[in-house]
mmCIF file of the N, C-alpha and C atoms, coordinates in Angstrom:
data_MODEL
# 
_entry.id   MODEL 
# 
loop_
_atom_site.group_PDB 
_atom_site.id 
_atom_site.type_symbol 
_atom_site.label_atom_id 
_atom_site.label_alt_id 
_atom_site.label_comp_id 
_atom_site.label_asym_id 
_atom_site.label_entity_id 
_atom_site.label_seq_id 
_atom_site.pdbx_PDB_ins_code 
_atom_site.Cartn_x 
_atom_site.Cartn_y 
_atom_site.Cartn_z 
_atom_site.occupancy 
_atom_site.B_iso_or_equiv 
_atom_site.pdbx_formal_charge 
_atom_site.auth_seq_id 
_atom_site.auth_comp_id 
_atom_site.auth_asym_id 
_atom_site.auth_atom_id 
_atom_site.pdbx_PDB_model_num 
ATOM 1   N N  . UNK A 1 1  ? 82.952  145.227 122.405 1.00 0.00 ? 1  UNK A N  1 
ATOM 2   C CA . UNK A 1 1  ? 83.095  143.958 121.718 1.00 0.00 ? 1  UNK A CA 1 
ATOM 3   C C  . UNK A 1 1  ? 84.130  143.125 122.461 1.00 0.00 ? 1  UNK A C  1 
ATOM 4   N N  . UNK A 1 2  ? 84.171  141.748 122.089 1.00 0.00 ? 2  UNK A N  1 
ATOM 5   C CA . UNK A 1 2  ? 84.714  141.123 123.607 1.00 0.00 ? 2  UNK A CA 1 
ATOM 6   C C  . UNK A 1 2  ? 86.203  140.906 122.881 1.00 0.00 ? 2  UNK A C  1 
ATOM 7   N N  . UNK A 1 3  ? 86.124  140.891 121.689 1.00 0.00 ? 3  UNK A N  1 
ATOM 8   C CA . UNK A 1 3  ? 87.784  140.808 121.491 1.00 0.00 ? 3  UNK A CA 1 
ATOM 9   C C  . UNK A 1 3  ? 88.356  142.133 120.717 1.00 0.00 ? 3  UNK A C  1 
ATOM 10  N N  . UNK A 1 4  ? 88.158  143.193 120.764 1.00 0.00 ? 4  UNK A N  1 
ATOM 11  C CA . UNK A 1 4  ? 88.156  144.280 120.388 1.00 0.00 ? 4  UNK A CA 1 
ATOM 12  C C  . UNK A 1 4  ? 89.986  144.683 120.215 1.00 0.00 ? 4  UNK A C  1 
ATOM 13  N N  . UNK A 1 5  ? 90.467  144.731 119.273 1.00 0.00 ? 5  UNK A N  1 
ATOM 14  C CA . UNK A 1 5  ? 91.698  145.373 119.838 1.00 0.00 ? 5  UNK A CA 1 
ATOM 15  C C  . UNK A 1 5  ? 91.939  146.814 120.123 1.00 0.00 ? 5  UNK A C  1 
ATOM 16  N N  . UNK A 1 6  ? 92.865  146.724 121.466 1.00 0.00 ? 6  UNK A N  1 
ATOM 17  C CA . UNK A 1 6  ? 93.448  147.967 122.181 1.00 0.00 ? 6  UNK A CA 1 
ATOM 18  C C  . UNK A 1 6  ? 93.873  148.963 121.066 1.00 0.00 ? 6  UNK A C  1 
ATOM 19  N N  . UNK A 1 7  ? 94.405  148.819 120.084 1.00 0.00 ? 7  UNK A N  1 
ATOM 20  C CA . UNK A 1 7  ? 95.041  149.947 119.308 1.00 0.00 ? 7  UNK A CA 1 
ATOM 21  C C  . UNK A 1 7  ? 94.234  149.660 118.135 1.00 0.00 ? 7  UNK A C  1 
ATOM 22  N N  . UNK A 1 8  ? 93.877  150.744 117.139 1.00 0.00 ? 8  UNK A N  1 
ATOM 23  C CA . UNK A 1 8  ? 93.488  150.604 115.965 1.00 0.00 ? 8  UNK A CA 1 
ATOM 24  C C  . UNK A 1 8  ? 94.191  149.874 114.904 1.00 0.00 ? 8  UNK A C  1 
ATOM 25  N N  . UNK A 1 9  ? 94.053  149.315 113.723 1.00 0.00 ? 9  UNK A N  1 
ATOM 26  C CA . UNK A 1 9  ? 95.209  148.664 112.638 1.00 0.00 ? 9  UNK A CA 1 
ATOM 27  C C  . UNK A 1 9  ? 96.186  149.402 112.551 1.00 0.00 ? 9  UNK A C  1 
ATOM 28  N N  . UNK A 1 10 ? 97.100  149.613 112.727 1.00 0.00 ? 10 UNK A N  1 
ATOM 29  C CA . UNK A 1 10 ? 98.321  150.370 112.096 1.00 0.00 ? 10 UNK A CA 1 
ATOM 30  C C  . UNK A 1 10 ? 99.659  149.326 111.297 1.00 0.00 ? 10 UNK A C  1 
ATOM 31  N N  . UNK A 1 11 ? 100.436 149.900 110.542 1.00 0.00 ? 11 UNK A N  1 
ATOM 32  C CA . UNK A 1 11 ? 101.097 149.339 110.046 1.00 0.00 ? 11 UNK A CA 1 
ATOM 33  C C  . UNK A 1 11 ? 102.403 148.617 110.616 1.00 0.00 ? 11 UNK A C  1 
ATOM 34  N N  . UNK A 1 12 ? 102.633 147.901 109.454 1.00 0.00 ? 12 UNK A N  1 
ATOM 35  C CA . UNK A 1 12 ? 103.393 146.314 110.573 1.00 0.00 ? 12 UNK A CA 1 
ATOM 36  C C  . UNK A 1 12 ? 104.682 147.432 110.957 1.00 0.00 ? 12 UNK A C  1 
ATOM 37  N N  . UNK A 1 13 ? 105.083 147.416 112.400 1.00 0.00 ? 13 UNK A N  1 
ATOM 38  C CA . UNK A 1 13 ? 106.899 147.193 112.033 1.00 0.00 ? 13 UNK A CA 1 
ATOM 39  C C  . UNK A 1 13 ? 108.288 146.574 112.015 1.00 0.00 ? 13 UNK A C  1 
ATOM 40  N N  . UNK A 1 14 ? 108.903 146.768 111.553 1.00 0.00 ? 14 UNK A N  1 
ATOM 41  C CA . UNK A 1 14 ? 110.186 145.547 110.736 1.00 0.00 ? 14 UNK A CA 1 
ATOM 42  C C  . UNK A 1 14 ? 110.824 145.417 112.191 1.00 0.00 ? 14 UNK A C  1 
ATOM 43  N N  . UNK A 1 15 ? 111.373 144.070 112.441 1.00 0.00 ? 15 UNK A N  1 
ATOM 44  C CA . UNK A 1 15 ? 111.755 143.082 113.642 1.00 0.00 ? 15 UNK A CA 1 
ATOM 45  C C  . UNK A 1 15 ? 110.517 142.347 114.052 1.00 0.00 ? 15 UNK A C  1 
ATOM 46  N N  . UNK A 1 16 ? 111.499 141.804 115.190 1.00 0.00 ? 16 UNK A N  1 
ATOM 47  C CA . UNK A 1 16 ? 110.523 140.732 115.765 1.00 0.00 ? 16 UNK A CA 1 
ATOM 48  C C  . UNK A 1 16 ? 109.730 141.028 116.903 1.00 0.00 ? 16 UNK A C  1 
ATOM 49  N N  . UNK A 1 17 ? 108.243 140.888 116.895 1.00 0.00 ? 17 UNK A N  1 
ATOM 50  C CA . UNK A 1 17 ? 107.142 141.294 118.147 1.00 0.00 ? 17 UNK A CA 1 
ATOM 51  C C  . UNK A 1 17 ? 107.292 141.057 119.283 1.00 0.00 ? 17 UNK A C  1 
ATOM 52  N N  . UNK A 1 18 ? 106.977 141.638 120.404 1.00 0.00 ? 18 UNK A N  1 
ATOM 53  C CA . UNK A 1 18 ? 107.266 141.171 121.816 1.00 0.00 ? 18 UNK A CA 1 
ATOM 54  C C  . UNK A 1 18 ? 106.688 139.674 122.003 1.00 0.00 ? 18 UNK A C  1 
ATOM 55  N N  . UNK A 1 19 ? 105.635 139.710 121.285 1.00 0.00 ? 19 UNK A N  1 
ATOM 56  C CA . UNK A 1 19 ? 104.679 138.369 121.705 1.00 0.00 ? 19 UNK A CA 1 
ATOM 57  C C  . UNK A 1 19 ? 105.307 137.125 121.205 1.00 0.00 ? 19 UNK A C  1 
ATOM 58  N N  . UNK A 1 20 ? 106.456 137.460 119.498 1.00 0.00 ? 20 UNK A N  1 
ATOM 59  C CA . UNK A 1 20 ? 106.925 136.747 119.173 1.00 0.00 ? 20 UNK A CA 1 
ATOM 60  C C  . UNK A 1 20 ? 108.155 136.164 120.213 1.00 0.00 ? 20 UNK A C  1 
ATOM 61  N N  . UNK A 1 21 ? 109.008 136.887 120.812 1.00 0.00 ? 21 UNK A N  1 
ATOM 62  C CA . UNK A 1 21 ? 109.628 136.583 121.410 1.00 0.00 ? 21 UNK A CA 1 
ATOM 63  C C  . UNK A 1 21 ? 109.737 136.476 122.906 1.00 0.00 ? 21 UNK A C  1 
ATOM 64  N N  . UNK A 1 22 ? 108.403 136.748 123.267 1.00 0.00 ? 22 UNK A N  1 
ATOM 65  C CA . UNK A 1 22 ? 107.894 135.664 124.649 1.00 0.00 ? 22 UNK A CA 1 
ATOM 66  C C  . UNK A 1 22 ? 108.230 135.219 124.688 1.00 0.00 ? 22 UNK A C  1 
ATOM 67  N N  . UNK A 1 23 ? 107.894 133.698 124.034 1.00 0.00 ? 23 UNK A N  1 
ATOM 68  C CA . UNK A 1 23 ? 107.849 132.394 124.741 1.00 0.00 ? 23 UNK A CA 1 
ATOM 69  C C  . UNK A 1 23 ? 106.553 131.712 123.808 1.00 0.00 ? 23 UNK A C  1 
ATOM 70  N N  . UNK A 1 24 ? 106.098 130.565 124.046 1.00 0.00 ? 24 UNK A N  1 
ATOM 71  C CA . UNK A 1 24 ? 105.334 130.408 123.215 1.00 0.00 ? 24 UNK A CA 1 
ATOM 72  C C  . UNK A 1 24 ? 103.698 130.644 123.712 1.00 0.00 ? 24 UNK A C  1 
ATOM 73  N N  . UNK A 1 25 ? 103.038 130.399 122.387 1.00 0.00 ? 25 UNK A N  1 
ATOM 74  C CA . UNK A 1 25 ? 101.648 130.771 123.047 1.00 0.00 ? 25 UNK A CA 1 
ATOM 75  C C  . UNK A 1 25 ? 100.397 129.344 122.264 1.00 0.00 ? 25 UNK A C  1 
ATOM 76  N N  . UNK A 1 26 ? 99.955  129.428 123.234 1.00 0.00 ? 26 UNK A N  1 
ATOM 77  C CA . UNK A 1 26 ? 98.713  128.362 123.443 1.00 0.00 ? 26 UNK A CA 1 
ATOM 78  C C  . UNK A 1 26 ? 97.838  129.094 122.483 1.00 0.00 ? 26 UNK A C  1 
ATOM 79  N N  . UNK A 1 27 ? 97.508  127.898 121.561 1.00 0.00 ? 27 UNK A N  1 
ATOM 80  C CA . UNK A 1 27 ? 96.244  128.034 120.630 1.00 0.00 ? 27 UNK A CA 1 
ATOM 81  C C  . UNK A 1 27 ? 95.787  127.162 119.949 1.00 0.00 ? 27 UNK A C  1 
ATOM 82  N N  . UNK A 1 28 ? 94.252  127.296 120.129 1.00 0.00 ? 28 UNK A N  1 
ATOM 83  C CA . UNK A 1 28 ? 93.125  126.101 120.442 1.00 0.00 ? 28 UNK A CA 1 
ATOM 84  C C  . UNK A 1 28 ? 92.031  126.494 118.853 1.00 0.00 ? 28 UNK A C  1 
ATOM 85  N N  . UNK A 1 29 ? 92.341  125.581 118.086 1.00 0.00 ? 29 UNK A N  1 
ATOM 86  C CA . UNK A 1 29 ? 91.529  125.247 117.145 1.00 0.00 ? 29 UNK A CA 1 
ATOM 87  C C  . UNK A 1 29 ? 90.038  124.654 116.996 1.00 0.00 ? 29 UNK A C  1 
ATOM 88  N N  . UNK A 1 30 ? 89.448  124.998 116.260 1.00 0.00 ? 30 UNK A N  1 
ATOM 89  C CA . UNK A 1 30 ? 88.055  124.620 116.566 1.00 0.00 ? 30 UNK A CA 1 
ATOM 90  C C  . UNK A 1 30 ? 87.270  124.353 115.179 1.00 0.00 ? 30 UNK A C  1 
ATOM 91  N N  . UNK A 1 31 ? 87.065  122.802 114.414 1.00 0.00 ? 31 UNK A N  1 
ATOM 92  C CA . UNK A 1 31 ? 86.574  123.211 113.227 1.00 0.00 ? 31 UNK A CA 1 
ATOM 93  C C  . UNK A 1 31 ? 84.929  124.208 113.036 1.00 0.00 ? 31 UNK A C  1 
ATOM 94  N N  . UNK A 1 32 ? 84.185  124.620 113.633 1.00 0.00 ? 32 UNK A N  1 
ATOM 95  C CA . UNK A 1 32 ? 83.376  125.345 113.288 1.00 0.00 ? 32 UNK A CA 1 
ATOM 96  C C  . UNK A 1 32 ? 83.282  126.721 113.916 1.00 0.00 ? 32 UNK A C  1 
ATOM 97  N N  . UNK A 1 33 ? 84.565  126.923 114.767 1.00 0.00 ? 33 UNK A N  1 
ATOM 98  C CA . UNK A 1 33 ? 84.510  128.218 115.062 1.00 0.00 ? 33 UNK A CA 1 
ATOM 99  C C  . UNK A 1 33 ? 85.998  128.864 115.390 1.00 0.00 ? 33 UNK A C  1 
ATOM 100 N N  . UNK A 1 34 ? 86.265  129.912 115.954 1.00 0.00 ? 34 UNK A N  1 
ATOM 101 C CA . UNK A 1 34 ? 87.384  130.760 115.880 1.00 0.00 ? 34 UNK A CA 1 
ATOM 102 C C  . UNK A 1 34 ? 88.833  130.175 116.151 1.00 0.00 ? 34 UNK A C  1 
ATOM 103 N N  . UNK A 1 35 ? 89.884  130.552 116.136 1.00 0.00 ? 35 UNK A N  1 
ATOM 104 C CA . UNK A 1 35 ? 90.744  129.938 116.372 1.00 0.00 ? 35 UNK A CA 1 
ATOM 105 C C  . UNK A 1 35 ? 91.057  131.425 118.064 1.00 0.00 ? 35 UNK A C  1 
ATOM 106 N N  . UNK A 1 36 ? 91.064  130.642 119.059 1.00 0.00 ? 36 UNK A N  1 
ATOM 107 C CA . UNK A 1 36 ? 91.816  131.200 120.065 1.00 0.00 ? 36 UNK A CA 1 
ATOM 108 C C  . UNK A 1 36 ? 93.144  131.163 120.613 1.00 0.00 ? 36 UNK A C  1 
ATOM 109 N N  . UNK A 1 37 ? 93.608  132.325 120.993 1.00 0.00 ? 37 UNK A N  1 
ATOM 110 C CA . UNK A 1 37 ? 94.701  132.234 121.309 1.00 0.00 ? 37 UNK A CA 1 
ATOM 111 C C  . UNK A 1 37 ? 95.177  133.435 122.145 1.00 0.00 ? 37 UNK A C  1 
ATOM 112 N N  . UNK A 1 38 ? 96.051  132.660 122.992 1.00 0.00 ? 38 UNK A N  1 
ATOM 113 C CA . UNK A 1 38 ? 96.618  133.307 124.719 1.00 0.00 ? 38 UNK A CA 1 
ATOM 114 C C  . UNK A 1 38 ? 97.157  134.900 124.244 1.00 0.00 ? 38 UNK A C  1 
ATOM 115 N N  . UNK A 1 39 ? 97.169  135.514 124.708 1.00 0.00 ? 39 UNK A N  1 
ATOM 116 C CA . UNK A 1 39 ? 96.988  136.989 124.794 1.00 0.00 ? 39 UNK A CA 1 
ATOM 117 C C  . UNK A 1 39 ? 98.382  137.658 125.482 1.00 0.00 ? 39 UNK A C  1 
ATOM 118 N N  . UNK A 1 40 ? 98.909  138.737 125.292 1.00 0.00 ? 40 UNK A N  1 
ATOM 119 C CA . UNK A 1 40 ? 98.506  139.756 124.818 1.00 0.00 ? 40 UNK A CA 1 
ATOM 120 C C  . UNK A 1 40 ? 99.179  139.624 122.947 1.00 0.00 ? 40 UNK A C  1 
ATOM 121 N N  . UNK A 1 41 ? 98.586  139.558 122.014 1.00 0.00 ? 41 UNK A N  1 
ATOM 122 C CA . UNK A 1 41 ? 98.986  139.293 120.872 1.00 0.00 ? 41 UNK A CA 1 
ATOM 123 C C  . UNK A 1 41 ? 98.771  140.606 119.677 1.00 0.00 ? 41 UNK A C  1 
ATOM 124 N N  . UNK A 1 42 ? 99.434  140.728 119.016 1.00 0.00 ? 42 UNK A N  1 
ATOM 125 C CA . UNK A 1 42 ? 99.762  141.207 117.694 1.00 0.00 ? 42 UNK A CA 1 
ATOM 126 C C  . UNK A 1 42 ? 99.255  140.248 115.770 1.00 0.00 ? 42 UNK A C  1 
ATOM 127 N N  . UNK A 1 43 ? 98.678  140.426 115.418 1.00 0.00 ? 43 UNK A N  1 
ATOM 128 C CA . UNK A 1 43 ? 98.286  139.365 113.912 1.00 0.00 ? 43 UNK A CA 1 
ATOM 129 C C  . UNK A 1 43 ? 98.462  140.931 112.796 1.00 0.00 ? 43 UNK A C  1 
ATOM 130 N N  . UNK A 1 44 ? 99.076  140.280 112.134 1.00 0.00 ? 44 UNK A N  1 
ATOM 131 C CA . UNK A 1 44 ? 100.155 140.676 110.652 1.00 0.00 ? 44 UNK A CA 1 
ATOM 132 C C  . UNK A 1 44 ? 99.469  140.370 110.031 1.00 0.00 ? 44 UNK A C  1 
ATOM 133 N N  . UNK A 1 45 ? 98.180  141.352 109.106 1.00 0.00 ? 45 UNK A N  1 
ATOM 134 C CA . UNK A 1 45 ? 97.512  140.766 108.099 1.00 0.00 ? 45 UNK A CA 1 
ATOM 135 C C  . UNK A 1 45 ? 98.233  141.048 106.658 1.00 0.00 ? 45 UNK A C  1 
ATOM 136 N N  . UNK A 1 46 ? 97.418  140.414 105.892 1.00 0.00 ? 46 UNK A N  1 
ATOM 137 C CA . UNK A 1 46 ? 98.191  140.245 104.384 1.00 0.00 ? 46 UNK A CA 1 
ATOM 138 C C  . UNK A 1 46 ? 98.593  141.509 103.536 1.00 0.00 ? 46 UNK A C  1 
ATOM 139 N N  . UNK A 1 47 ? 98.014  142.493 104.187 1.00 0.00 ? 47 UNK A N  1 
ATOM 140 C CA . UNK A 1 47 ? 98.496  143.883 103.420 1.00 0.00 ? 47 UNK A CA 1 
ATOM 141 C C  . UNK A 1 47 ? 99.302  144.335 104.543 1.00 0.00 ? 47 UNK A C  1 
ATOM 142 N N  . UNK A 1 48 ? 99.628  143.646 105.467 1.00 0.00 ? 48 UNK A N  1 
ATOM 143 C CA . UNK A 1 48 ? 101.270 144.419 106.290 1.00 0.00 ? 48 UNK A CA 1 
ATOM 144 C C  . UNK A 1 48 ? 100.994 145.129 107.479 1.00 0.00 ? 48 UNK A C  1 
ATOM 145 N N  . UNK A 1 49 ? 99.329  145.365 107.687 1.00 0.00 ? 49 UNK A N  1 
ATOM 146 C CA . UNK A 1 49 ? 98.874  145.845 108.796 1.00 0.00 ? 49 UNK A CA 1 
ATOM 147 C C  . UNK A 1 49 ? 99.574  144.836 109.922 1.00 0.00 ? 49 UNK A C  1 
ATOM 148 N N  . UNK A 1 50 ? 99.260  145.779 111.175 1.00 0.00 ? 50 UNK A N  1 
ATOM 149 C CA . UNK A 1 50 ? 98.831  144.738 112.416 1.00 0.00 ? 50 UNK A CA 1 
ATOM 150 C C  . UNK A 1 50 ? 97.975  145.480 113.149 1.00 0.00 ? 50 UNK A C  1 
ATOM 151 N N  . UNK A 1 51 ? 97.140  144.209 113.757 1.00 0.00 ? 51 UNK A N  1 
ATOM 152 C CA . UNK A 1 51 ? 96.046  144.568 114.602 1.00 0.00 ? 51 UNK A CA 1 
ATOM 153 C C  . UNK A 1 51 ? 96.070  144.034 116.344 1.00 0.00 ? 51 UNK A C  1 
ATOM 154 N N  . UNK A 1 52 ? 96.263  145.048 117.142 1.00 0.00 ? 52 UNK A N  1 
ATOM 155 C CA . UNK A 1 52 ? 97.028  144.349 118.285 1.00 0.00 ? 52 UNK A CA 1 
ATOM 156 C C  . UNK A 1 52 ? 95.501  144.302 119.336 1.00 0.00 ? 52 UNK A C  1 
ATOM 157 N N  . UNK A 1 53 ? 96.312  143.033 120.416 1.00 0.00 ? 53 UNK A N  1 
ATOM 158 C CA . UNK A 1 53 ? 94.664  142.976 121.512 1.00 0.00 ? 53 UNK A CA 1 
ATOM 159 C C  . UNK A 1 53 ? 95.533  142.871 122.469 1.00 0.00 ? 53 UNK A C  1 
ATOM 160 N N  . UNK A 1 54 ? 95.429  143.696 124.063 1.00 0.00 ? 54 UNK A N  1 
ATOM 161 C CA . UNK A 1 54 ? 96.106  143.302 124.960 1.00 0.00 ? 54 UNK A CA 1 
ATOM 162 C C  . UNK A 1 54 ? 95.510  141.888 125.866 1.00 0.00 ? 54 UNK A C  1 
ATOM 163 N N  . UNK A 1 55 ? 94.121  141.427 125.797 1.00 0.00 ? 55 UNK A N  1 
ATOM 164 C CA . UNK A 1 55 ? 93.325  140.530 126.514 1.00 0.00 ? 55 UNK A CA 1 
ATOM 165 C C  . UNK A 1 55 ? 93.996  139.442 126.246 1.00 0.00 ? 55 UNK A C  1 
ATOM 166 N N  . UNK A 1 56 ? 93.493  138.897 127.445 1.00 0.00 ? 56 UNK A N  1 
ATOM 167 C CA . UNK A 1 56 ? 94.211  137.643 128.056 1.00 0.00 ? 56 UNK A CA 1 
ATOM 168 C C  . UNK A 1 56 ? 94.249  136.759 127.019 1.00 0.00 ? 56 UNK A C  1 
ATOM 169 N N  . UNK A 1 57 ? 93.094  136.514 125.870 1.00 0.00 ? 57 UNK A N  1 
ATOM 170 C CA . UNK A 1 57 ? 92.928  135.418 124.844 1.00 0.00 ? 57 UNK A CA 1 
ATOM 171 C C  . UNK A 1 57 ? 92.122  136.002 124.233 1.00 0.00 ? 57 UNK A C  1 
ATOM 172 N N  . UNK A 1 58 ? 92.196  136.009 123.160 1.00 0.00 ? 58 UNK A N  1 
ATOM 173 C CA . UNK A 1 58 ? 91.779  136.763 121.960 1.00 0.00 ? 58 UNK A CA 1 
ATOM 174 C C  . UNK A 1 58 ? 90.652  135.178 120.645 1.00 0.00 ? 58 UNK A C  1 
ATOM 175 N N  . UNK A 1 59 ? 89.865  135.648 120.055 1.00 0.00 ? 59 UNK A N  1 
ATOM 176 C CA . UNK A 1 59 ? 89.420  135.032 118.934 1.00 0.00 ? 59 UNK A CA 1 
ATOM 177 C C  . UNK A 1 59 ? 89.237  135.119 118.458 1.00 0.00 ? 59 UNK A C  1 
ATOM 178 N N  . UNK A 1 60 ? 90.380  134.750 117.063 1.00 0.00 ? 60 UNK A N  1 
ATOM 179 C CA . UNK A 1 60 ? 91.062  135.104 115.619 1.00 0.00 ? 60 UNK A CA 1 
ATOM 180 C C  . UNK A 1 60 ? 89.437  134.297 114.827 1.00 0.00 ? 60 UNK A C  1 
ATOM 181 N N  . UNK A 1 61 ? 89.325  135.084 113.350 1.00 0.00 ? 61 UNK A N  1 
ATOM 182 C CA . UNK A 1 61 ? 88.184  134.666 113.061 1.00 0.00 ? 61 UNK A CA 1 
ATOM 183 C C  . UNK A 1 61 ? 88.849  133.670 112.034 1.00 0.00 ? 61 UNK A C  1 
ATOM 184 N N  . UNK A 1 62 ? 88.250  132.688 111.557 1.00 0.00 ? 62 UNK A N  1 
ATOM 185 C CA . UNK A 1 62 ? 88.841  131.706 110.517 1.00 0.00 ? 62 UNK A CA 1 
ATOM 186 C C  . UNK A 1 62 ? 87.975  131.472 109.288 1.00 0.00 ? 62 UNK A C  1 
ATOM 187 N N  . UNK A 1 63 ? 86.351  132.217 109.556 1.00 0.00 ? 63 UNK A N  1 
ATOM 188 C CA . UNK A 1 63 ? 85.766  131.800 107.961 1.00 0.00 ? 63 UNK A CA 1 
ATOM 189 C C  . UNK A 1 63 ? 85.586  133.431 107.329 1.00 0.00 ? 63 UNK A C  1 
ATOM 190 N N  . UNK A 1 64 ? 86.277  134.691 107.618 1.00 0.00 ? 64 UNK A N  1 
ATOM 191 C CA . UNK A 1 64 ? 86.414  135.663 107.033 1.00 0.00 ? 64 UNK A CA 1 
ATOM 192 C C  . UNK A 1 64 ? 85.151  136.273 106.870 1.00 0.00 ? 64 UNK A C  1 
ATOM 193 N N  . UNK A 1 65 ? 83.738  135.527 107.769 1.00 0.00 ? 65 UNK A N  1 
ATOM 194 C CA . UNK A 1 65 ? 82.489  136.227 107.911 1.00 0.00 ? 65 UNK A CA 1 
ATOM 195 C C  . UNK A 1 65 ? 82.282  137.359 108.898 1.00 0.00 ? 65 UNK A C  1 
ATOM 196 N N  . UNK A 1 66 ? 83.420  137.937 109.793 1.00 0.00 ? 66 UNK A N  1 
ATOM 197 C CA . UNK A 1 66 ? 83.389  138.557 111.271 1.00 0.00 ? 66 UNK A CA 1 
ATOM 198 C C  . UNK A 1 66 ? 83.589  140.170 110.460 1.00 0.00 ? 66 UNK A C  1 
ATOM 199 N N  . UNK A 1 67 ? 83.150  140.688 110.620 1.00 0.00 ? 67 UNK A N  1 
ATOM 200 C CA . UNK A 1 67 ? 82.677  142.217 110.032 1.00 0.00 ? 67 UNK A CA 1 
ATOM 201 C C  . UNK A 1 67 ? 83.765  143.272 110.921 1.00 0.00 ? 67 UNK A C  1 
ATOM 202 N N  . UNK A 1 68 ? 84.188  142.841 112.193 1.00 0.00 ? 68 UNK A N  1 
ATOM 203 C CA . UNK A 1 68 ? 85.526  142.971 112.665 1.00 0.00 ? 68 UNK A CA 1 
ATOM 204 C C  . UNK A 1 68 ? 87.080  142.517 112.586 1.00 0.00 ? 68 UNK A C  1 
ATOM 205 N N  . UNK A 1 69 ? 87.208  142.065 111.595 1.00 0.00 ? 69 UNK A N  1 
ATOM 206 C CA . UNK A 1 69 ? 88.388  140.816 111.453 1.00 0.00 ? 69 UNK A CA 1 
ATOM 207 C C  . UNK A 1 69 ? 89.348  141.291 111.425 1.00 0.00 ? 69 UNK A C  1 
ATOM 208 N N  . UNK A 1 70 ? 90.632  141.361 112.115 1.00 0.00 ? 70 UNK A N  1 
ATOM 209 C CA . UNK A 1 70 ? 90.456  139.911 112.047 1.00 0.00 ? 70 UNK A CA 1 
ATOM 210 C C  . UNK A 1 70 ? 89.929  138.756 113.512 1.00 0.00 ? 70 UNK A C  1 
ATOM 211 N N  . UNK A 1 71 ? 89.461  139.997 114.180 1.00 0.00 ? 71 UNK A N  1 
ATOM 212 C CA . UNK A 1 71 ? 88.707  139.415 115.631 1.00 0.00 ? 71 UNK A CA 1 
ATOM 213 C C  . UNK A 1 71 ? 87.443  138.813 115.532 1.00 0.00 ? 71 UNK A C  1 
ATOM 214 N N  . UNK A 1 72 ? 86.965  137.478 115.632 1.00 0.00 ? 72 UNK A N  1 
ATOM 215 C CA . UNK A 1 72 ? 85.813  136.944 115.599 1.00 0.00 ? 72 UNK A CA 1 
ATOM 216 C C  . UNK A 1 72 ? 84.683  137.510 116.329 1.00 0.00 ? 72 UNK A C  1 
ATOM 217 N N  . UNK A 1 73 ? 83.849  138.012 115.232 1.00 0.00 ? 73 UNK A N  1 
ATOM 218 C CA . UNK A 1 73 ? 82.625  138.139 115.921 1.00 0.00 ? 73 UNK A CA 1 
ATOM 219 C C  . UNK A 1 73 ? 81.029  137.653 116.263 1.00 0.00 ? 73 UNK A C  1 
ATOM 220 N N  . UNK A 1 74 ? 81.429  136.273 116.083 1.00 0.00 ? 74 UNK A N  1 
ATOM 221 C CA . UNK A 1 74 ? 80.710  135.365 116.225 1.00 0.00 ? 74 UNK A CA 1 
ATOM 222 C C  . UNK A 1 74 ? 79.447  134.564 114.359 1.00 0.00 ? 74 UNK A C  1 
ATOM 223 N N  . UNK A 1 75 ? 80.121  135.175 113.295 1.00 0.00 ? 75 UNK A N  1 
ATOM 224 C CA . UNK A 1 75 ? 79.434  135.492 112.316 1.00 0.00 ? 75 UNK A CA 1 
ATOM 225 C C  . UNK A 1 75 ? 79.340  134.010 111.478 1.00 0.00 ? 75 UNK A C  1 
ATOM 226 N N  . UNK A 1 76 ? 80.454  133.160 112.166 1.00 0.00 ? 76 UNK A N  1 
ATOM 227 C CA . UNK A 1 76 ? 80.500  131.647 111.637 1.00 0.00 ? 76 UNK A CA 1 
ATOM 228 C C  . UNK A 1 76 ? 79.376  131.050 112.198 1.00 0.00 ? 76 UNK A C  1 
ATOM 229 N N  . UNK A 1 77 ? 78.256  131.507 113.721 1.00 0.00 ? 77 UNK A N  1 
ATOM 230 C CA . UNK A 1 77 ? 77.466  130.477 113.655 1.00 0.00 ? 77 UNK A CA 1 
ATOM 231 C C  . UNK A 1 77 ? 76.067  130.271 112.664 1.00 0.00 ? 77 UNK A C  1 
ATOM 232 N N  . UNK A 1 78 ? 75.627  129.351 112.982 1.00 0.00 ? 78 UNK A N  1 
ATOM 233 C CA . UNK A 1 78 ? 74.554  129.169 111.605 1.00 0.00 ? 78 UNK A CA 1 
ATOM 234 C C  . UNK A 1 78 ? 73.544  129.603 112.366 1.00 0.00 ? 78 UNK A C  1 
ATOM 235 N N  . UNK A 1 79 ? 72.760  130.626 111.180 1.00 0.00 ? 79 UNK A N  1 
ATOM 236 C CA . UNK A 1 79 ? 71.311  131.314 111.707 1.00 0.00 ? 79 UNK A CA 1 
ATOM 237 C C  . UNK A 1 79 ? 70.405  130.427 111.036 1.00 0.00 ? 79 UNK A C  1 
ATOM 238 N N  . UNK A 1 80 ? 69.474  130.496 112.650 1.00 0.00 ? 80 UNK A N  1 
ATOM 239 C CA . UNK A 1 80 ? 68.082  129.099 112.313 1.00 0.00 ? 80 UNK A CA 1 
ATOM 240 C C  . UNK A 1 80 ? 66.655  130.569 112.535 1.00 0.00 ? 80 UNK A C  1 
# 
């Protein structure tokens, strides 16, 4: 899968992420599809997990249809 993350979910831990304290990171909004963003990243979901991707740019899903999430798997486009 093309945005697959490197490590399985595991749980968050307390301080601040490497990615957080990079530097900043580029990310490109899209109203009908994923939100992307520059890589290598870490996302803190609402039950405290994190789900890490080492790839260069990753795509976060935004309508909660991606059966992988929180990595987009293409599930926002419309079937004809």
């Amino acid at each position: 899968m093309p945005n697959s993350p490197s490590d399985p979910v595991r749980p968050a831990r307390a301080g601040a992420s490497e990615a957080a304290s990079g530097g900043a990171r580029r990310v490109v909004m899209s109203r009908k599809g994923p939100m992307l963003v520059e890589g290598p990243v870490e996302v803190e979901l609402e039950d405290g997990s994190v789900a890490s991707s080492d790839r260069f740019q990753v795509a976060l899903c935004t309508c909660r249809r991606s059966r992988r999430y929180p990595w987009c798997d293409t599930s926002h486009r419309d079937r004809a």
